[in-house]
Every structure is written in C-alpha cells, then in structure tokens.
N, CA, C and O atoms as a GROMACS GRO file, in nm:
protein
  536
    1UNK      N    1  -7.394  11.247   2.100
    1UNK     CA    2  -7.395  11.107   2.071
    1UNK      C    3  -7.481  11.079   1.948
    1UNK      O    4  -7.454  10.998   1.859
    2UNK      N    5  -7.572  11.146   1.954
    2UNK     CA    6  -7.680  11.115   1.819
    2UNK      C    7  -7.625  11.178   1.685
    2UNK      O    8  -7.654  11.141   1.572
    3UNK      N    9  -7.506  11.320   1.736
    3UNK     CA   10  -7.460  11.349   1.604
    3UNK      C   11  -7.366  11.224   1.533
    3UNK      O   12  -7.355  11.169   1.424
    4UNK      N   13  -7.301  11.217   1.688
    4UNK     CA   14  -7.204  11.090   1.597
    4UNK      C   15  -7.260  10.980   1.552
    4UNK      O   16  -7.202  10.918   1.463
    5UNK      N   17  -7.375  10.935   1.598
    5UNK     CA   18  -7.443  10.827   1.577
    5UNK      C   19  -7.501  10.869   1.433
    5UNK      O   20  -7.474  10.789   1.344
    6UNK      N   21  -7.568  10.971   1.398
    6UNK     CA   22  -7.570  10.988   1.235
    6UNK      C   23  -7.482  11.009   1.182
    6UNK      O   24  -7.506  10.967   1.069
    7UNK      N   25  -7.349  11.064   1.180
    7UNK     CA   26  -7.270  11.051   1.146
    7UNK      C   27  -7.225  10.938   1.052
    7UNK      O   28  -7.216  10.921   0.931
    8UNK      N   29  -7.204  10.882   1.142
    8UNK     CA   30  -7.146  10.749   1.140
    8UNK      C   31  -7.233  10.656   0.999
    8UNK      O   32  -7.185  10.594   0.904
    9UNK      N   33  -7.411  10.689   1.050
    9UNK     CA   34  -7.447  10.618   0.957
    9UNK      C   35  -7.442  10.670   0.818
    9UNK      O   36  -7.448  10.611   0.710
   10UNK      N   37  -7.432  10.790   0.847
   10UNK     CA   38  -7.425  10.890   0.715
   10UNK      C   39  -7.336  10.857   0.583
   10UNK      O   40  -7.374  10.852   0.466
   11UNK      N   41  -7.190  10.835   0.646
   11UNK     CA   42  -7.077  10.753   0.602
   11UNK      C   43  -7.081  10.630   0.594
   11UNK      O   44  -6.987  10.591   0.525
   12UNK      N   45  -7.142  10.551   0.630
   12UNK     CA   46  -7.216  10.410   0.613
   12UNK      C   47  -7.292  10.405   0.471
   12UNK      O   48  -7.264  10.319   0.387
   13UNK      N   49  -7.360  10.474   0.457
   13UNK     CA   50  -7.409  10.522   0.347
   13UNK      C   51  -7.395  10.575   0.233
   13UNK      O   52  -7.464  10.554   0.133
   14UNK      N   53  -7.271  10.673   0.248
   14UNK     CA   54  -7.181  10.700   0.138
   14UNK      C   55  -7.088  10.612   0.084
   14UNK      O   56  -7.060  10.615  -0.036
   15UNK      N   57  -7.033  10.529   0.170
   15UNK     CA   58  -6.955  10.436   0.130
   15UNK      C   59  -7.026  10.303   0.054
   15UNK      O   60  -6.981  10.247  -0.046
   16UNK      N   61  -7.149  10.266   0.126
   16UNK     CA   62  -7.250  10.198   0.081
   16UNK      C   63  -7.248  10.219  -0.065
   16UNK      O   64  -7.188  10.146  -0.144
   17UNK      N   65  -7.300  10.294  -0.086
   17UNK     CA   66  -7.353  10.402  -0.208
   17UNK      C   67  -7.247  10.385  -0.350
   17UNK      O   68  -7.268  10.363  -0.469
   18UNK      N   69  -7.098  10.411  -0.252
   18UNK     CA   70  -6.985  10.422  -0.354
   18UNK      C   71  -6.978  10.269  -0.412
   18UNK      O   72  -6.972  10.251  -0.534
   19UNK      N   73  -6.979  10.183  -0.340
   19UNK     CA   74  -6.946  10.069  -0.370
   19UNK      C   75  -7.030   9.981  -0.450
   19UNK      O   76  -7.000   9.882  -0.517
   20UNK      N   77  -7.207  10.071  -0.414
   20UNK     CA   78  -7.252  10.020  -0.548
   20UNK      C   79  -7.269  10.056  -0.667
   20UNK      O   80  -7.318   9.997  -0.763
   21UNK      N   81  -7.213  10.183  -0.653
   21UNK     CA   82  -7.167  10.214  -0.817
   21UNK      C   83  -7.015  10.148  -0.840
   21UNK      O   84  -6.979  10.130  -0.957
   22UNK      N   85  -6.962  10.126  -0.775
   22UNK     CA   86  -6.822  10.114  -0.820
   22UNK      C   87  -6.878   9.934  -0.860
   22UNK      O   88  -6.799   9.875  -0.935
   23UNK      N   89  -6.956   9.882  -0.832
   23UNK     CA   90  -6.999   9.669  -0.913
   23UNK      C   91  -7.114   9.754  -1.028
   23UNK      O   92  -7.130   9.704  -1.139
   24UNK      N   93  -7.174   9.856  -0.997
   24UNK     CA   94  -7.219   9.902  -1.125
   24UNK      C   95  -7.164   9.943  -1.253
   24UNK      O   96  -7.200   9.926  -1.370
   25UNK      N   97  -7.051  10.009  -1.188
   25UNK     CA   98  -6.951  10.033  -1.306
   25UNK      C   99  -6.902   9.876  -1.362
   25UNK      O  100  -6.922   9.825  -1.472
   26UNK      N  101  -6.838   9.830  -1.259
   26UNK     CA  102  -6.768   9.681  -1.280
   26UNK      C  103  -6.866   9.604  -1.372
   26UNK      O  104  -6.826   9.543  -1.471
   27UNK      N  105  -7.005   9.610  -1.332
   27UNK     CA  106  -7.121   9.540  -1.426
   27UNK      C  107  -7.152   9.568  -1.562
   27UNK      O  108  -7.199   9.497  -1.651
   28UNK      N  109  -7.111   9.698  -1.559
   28UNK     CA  110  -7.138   9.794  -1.751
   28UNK      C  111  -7.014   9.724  -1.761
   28UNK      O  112  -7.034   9.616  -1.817
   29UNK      N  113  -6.892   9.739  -1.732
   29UNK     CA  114  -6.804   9.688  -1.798
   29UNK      C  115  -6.787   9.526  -1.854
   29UNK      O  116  -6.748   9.492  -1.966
   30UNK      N  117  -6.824   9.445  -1.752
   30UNK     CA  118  -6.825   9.325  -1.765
   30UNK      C  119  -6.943   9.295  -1.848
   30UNK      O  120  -6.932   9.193  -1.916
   31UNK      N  121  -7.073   9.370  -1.861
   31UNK     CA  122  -7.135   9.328  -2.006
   31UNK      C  123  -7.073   9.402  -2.094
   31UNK      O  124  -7.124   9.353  -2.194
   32UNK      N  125  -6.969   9.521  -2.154
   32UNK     CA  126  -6.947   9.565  -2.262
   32UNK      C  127  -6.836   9.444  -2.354
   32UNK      O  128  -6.808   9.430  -2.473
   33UNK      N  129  -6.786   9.354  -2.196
   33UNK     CA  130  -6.727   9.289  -2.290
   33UNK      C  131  -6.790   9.168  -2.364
   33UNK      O  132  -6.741   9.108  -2.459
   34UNK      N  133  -6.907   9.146  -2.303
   34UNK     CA  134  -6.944   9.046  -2.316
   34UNK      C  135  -7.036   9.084  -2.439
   34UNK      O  136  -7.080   8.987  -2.500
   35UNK      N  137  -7.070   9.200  -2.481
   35UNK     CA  138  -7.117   9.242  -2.596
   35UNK      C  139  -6.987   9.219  -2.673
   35UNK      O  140  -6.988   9.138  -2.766
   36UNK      N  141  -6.902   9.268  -2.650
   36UNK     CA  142  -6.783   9.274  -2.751
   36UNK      C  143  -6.738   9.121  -2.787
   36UNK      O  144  -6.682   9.100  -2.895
   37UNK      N  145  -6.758   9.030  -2.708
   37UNK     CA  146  -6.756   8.905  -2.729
   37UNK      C  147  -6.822   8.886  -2.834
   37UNK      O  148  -6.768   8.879  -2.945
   38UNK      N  149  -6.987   8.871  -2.807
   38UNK     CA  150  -7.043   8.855  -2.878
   38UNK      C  151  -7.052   8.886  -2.994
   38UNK      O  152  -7.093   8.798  -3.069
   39UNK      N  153  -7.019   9.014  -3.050
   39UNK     CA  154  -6.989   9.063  -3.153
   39UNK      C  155  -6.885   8.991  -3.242
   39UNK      O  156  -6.911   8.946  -3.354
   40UNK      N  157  -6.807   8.988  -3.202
   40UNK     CA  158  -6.655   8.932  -3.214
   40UNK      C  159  -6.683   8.756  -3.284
   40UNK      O  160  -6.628   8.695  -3.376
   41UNK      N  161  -6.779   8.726  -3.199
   41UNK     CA  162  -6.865   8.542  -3.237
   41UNK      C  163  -6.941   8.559  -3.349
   41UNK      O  164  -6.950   8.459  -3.420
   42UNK      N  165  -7.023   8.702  -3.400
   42UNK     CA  166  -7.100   8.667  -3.480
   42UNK      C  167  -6.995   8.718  -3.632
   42UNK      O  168  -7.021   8.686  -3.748
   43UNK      N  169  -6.899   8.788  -3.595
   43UNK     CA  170  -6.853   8.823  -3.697
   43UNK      C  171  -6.748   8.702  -3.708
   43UNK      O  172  -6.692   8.688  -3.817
   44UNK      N  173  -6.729   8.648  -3.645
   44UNK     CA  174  -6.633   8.493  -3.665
   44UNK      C  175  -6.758   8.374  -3.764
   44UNK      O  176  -6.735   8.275  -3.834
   45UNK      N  177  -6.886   8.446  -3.728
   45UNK     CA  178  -6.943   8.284  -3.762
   45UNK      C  179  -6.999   8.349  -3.914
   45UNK      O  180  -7.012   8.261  -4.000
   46UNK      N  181  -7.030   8.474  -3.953
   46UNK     CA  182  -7.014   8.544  -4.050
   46UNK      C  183  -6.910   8.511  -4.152
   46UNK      O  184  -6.941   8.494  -4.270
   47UNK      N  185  -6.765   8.501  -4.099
   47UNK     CA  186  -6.702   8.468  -4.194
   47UNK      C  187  -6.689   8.365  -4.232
   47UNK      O  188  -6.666   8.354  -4.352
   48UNK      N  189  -6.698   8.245  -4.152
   48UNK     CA  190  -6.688   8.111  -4.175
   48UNK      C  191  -6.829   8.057  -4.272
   48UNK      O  192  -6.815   7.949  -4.331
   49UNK      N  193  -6.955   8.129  -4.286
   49UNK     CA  194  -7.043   8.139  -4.325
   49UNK      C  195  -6.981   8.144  -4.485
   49UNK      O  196  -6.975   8.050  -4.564
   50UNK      N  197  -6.942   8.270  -4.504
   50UNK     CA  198  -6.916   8.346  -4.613
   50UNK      C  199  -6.815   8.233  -4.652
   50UNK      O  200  -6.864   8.166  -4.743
   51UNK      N  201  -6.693   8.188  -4.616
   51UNK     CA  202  -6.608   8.099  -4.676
   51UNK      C  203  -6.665   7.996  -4.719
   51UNK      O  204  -6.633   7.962  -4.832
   52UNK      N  205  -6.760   7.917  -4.652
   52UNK     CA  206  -6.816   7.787  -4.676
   52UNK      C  207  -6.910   7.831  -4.785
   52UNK      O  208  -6.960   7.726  -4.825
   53UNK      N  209  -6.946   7.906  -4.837
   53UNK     CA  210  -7.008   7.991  -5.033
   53UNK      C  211  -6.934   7.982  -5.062
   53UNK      O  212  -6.932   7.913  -5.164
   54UNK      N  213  -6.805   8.032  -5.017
   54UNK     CA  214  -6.693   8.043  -5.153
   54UNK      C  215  -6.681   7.937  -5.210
   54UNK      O  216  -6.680   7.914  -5.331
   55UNK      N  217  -6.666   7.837  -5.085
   55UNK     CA  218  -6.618   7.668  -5.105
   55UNK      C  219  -6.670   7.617  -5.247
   55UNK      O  220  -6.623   7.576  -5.353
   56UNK      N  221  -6.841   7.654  -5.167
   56UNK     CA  222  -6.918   7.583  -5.282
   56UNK      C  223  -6.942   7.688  -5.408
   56UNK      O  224  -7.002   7.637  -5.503
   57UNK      N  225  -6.916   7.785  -5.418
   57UNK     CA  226  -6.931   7.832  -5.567
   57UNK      C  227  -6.793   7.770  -5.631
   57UNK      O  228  -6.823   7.707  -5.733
   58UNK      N  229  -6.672   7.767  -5.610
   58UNK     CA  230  -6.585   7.717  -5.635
   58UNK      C  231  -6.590   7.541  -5.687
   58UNK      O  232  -6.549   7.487  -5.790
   59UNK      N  233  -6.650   7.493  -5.582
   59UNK     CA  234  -6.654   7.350  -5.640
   59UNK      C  235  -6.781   7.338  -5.714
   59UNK      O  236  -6.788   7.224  -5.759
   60UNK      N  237  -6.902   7.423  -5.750
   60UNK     CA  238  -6.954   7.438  -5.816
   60UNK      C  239  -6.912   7.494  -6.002
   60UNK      O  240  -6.943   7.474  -6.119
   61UNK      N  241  -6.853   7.544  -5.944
   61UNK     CA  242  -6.765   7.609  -6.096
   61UNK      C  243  -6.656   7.501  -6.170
   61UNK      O  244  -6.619   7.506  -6.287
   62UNK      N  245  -6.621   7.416  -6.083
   62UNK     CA  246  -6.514   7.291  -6.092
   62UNK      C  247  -6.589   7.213  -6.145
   62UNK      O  248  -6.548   7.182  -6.256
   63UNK      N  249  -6.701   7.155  -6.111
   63UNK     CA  250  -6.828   7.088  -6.157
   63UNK      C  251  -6.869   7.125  -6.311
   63UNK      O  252  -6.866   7.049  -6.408
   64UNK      N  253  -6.902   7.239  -6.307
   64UNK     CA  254  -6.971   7.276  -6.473
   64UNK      C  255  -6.811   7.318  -6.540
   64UNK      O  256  -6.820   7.298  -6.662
   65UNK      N  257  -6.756   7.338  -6.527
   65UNK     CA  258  -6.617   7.294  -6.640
   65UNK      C  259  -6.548   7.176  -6.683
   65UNK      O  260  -6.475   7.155  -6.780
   66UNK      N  261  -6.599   7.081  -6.560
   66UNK     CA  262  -6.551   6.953  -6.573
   66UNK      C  263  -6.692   6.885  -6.690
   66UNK      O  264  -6.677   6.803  -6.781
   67UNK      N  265  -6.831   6.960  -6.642
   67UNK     CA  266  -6.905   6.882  -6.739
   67UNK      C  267  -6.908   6.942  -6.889
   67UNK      O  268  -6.957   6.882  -6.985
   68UNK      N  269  -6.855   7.055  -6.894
   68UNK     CA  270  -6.832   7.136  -7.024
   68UNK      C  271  -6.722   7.069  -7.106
   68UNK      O  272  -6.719   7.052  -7.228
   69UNK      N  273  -6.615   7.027  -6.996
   69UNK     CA  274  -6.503   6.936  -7.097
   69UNK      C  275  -6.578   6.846  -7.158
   69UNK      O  276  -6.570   6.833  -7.280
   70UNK      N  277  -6.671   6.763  -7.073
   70UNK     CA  278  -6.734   6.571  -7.125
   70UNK      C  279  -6.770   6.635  -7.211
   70UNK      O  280  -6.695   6.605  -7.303
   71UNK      N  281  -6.872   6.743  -7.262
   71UNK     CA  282  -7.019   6.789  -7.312
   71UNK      C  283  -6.877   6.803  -7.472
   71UNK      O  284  -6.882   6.727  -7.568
   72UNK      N  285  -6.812   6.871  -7.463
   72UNK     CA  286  -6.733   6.910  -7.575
   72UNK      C  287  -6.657   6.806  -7.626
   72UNK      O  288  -6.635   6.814  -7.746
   73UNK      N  289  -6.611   6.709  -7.564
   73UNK     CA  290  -6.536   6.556  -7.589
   73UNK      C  291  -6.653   6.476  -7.651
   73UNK      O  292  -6.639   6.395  -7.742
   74UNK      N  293  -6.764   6.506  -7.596
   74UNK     CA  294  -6.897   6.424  -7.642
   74UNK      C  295  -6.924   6.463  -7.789
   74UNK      O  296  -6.943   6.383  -7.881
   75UNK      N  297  -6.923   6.613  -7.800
   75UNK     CA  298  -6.949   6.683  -7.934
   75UNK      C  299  -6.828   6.663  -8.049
   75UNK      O  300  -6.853   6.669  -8.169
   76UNK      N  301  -6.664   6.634  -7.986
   76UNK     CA  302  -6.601   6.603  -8.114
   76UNK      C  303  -6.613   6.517  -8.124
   76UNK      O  304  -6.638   6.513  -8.244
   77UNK      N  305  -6.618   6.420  -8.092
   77UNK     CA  306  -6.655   6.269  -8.133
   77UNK      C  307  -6.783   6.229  -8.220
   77UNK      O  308  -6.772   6.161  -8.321
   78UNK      N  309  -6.910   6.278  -8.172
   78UNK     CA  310  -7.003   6.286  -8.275
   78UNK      C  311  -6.984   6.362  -8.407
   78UNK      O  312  -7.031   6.316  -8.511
   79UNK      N  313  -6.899   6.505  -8.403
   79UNK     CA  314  -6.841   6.512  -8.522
   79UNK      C  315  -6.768   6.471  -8.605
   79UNK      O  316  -6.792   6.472  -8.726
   80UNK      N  317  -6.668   6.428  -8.551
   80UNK     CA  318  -6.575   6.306  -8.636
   80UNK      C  319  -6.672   6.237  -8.796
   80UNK      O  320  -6.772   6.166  -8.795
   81UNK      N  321  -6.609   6.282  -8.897
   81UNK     CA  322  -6.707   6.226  -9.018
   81UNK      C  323  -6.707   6.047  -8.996
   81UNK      O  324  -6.624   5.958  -8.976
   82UNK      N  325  -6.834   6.057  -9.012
   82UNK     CA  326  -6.802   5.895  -9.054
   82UNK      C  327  -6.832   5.806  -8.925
   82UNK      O  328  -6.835   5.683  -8.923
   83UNK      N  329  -6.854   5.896  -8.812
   83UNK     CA  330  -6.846   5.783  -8.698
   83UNK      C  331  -6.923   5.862  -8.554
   83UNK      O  332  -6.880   5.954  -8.484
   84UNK      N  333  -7.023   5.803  -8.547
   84UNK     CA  334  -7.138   5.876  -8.462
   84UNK      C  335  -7.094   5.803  -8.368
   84UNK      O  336  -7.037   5.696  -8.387
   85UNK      N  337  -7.123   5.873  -8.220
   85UNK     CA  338  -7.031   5.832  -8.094
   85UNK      C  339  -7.170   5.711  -8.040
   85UNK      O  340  -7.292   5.721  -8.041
   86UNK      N  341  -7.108   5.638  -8.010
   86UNK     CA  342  -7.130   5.533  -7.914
   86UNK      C  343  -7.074   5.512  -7.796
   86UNK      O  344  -6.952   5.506  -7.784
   87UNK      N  345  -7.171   5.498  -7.675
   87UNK     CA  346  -7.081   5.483  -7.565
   87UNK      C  347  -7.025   5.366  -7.553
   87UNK      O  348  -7.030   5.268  -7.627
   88UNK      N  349  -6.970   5.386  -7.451
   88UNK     CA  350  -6.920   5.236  -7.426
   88UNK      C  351  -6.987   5.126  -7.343
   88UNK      O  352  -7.052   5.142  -7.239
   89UNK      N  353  -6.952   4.972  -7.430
   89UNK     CA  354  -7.047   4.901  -7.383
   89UNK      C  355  -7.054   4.827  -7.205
   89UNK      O  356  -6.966   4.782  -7.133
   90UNK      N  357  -7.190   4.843  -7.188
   90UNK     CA  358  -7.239   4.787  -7.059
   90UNK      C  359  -7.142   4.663  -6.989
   90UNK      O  360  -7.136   4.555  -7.048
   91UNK      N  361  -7.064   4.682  -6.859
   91UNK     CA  362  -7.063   4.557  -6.829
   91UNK      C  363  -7.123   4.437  -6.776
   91UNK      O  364  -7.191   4.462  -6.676
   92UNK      N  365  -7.121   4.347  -6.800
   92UNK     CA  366  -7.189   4.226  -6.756
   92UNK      C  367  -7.127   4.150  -6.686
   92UNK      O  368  -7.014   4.102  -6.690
   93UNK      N  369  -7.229   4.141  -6.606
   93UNK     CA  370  -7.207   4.091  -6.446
   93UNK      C  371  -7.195   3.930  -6.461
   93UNK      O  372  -7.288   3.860  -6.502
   94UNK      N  373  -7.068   3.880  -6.424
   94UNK     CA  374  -7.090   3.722  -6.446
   94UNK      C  375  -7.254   3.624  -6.315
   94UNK      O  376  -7.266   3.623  -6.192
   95UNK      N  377  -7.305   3.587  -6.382
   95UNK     CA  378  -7.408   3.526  -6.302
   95UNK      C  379  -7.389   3.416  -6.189
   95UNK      O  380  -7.314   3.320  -6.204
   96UNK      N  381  -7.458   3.438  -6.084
   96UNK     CA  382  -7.441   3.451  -5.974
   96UNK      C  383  -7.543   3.327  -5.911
   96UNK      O  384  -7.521   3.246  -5.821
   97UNK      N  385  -7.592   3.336  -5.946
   97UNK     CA  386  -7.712   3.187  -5.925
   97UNK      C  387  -7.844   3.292  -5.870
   97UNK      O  388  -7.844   3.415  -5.860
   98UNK      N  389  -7.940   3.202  -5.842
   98UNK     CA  390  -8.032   3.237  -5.768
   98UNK      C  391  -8.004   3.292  -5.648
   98UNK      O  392  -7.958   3.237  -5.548
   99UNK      N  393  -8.053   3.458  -5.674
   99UNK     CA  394  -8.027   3.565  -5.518
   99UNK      C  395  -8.092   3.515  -5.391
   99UNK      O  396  -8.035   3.534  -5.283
  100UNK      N  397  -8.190   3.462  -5.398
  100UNK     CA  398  -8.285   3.399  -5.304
  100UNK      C  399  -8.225   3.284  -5.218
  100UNK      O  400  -8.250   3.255  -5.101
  101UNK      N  401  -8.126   3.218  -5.318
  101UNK     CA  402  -8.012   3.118  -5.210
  101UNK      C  403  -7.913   3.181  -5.135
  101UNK      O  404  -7.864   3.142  -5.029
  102UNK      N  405  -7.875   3.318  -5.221
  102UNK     CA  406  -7.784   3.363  -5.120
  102UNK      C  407  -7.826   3.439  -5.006
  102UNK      O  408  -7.743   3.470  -4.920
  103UNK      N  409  -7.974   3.481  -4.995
  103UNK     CA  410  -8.002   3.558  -4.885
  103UNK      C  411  -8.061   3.452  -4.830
  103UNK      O  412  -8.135   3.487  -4.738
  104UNK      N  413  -8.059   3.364  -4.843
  104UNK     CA  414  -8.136   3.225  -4.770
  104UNK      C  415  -7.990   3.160  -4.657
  104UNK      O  416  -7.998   3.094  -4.554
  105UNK      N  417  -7.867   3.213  -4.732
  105UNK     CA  418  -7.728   3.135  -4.685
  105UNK      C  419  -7.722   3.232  -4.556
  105UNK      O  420  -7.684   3.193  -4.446
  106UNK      N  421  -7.772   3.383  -4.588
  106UNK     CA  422  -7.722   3.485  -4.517
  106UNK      C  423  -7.762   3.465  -4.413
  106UNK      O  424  -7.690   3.460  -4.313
  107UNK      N  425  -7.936   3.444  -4.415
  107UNK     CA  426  -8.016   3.434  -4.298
  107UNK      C  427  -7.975   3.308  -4.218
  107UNK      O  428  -8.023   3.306  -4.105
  108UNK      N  429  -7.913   3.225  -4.247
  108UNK     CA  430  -7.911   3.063  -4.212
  108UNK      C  431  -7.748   3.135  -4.108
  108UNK      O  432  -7.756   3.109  -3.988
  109UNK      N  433  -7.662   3.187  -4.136
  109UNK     CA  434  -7.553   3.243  -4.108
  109UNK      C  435  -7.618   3.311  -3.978
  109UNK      O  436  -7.618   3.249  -3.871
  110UNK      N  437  -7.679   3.450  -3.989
  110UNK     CA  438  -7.724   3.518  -3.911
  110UNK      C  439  -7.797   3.476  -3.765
  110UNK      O  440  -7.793   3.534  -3.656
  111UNK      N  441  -7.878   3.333  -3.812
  111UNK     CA  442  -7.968   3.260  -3.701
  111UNK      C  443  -7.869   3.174  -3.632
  111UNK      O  444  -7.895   3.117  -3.526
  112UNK      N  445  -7.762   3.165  -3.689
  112UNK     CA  446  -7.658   3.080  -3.635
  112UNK      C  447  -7.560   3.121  -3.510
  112UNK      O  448  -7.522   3.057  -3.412
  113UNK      N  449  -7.534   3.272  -3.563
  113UNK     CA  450  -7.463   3.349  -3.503
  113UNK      C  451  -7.524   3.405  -3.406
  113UNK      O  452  -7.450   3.439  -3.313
  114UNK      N  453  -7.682   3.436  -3.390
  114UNK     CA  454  -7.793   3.508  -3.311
  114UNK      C  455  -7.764   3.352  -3.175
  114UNK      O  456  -7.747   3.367  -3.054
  115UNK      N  457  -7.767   3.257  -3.231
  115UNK     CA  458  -7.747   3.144  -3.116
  115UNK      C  459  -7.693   3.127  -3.070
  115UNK      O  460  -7.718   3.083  -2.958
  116UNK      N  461  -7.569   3.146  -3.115
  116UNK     CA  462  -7.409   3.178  -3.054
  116UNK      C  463  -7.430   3.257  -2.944
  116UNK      O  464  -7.433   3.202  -2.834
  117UNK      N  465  -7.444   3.362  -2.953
  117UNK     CA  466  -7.466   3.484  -2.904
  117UNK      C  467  -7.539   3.524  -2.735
  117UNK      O  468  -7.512   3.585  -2.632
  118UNK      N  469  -7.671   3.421  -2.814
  118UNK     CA  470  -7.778   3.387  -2.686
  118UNK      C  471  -7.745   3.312  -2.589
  118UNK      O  472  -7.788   3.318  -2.474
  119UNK      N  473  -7.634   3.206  -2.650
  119UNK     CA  474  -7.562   3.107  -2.536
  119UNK      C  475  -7.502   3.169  -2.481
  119UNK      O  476  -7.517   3.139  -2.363
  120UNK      N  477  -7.394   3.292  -2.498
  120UNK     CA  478  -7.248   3.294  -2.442
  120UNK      C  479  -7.359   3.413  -2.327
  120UNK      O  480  -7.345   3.448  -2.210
  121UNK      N  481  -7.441   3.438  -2.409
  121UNK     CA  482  -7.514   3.568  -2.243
  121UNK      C  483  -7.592   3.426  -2.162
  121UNK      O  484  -7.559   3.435  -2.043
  122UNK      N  485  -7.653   3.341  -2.176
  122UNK     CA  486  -7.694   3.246  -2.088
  122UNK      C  487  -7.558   3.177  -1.996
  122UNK      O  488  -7.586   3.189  -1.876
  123UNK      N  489  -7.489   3.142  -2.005
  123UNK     CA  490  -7.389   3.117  -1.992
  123UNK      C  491  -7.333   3.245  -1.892
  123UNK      O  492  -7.275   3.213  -1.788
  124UNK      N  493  -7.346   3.344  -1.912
  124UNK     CA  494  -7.321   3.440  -1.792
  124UNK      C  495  -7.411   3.466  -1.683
  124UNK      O  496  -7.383   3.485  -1.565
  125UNK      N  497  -7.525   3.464  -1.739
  125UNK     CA  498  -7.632   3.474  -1.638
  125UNK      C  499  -7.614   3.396  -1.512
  125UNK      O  500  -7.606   3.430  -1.394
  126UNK      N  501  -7.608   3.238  -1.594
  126UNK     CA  502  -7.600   3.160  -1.511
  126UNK      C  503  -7.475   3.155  -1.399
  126UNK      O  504  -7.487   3.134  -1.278
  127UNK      N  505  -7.337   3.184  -1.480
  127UNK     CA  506  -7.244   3.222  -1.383
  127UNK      C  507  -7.278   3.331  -1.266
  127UNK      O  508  -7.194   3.331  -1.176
  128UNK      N  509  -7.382   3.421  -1.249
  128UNK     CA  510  -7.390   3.501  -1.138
  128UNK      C  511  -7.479   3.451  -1.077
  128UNK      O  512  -7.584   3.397  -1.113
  129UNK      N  513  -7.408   3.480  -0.923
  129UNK     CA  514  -7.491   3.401  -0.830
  129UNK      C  515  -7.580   3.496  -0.796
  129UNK      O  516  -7.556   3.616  -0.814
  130UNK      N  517  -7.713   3.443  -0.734
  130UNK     CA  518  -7.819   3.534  -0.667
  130UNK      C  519  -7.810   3.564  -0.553
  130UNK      O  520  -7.769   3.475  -0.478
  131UNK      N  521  -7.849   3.724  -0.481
  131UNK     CA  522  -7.814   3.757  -0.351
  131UNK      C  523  -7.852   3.664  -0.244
  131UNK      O  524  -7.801   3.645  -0.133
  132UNK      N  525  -7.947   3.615  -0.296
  132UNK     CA  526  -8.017   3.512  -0.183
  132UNK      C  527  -7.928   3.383  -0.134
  132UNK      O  528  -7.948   3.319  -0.031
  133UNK      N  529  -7.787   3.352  -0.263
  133UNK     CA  530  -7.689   3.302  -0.260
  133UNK      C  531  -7.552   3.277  -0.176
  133UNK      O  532  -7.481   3.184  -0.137
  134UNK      N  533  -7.563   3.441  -0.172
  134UNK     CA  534  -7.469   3.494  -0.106
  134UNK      C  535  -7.404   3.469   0.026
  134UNK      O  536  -7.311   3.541   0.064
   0.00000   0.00000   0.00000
C-alpha cells in the first residue's frame, strides 16, 4: 500500500513537474513574442522618426530656394541701370476712430450678454423645485 501510495505521488510529481515546464516553455515563448513585438514598435517608431527629417529637410530645402529665388529677383532689380529697387509701398489702413470707443462698445456688448446669460441660469434655478418641495 505504501508502495502504491508513493507511487502514485511520485507520478503526481512528474506530471506536476511536466506541466510546469510545459507554462515555462509557454512563458519563454509568450515573452519572445512580446520582445519581438517590441522590437517590431521600436523599429516602426524609428522609421516614422526618420521620415518626419526627411519631411523637414525637404521643406527646409523648399524654404532656402524659395528665398534664393526673392534674394536673386531682389538682386536683378537693383541691377537694372538706372533704377535702384524700392519696395513696395506700405498700405494704409483707412482710420478707424478712437480704439478706446471700440473696446468700450465691446465691453458694453460683453456686460450685456454676461446678463443675458445670468438671467436665463436664474431662471432655471428657480424652475427646480427643492426636495423639501417634493
């Protein structure tokens, strides 16, 4: 009885045993992927990295050719005999009155609308009745 009784546990034990290597195995595996994931994320965010430089050396390079055109349009024109470049003239803003009335109109608007505002929530308040109401 005691053989079978170790027995028994013996194989209890082996099987035990198997099964925790066999979630050990399952566990290396399930982090290799999760390394491989990870890997997989940094080399995704690597490239998107690397594209978003390209972007900007590109629209950087778009930039200084576009200012190399003005810079050279700027330079034939000052060469032109006879006629030194002038830019072109400033526009002028038709006048407007005193700014101080119009932020005076704004605020007068704003305190108007702030009252509006304060009524239509008083006005609800008052529509709810109190539990004590009830």
């Amino acid at each position: 009885m005691k053989r079978l009784l170790a027995g028994t546990v013996a194989a209890g034990l082996a099987l035990a045993a198997s099964a925790a290597s066999a979630q050990t195995d399952a566990g290396l595996a399930d982090a290799g992927l999760a390394q491989e994931r990870a890997a997989a994320r940094m080399k995704i965010e690597a490239l998107r990295q690397q594209q978003m430089e390209q972007a900007q050396q590109a629209q950087a390079a778009r930039d200084r050719a576009a200012a190399a055109q003005t810079l050279r349009s700027l330079q034939a024109q000052a060469s032109a005999p006879g006629q030194p470049y002038r830019p072109p003239p400033a526009e002028v803003l038709p006048e407007r009155g005193d700014p101080s009335a119009g932020l005076s109109l704004r605020l007068d608007e704003l305190d108007r609308l702030t009252d509006a505002r304060l009524a239509r929530s008083n006005e609800v308040l008052r529509a709810i009745k109190p539990a004590s109401d009830r």
